[in-house]
N, C-alpha and C positions, 0 to 999 in steps of 0.2 A: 222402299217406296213409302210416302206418306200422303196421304189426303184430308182434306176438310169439307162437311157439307152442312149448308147451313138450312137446317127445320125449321120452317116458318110454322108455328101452332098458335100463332095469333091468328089464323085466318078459323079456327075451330071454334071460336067465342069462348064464350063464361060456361059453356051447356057441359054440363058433367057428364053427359052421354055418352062423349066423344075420348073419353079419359077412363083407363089409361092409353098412351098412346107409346105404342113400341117400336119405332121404327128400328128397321134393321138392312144393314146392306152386308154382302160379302163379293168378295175378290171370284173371279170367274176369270181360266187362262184356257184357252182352246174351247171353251163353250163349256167347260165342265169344271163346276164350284171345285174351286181349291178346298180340302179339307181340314185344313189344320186353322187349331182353334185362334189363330194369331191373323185370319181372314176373314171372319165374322166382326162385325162392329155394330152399337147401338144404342137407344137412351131406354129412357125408364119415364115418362112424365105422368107420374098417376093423379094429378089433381089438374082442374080449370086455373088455378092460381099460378100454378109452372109454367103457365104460356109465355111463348117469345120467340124470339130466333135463334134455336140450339143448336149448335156445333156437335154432329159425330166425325169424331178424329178418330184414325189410324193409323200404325206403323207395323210394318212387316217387315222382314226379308225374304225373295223368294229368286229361287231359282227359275230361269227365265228364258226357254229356248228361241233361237232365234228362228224369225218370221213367225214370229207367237200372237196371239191378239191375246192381251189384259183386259178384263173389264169389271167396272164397280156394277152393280146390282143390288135395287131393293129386293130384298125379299121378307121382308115385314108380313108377318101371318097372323100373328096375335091383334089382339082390343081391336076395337070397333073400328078405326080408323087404316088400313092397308098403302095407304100412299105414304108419300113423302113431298110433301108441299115445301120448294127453298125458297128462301128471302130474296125473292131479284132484287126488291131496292137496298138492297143492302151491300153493296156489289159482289164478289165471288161468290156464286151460287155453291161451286164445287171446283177443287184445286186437289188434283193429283201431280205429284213428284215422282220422277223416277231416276233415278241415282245407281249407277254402275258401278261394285264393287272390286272389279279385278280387269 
């Protein structure tokens, strides 16, 4: 599976208050965080000058029982800032793939 979600940090201004901003999401299957380090995903934007609309992308493989529920999740805990603001005008806010290998 792959996905793309796109951080809006223009909507943070110029105010260095709000910086660093770490957004983080991971992969959740039956309600409970997949573990492995290949389901955690996120950026790094430590300056006001980084702003714009960032892309965190992922790729994984996972084993995937059937009648399962997958789900992305923030869970951003770090800097000042905890959400995850995406670009609506920018079209695809977020695009998960899932891809069947056998």
């Amino acid at each position: 599976m792959n996905f793309v979600i796109t951080d809006n940090t223009v909507v943070f201004g110029p105010n260095p208050a709000a910086f660093p901003h770490l957004p983080t999401v991971a992969l959740f299957l039956n309600n409970v965080q997949v573990l492995l380090e290949q389901a955690n995903f996120g950026l790094e934007i430590t300056q006001a000058e980084g702003r714009g609309c960032k892309p965190i992308v992922g790729d994984t493989i996972l084993s995937i029982p059937d009648n399962s529920i997958l789900e992305l999740r923030n869970i951003t805990t770090q800097g000042p800032i905890t959400t995850i603001i995406t670009c609506d005008s920018v079209g695809n806010n977020v695009q998960l793939s899932l891809f069947k290998l056998s």
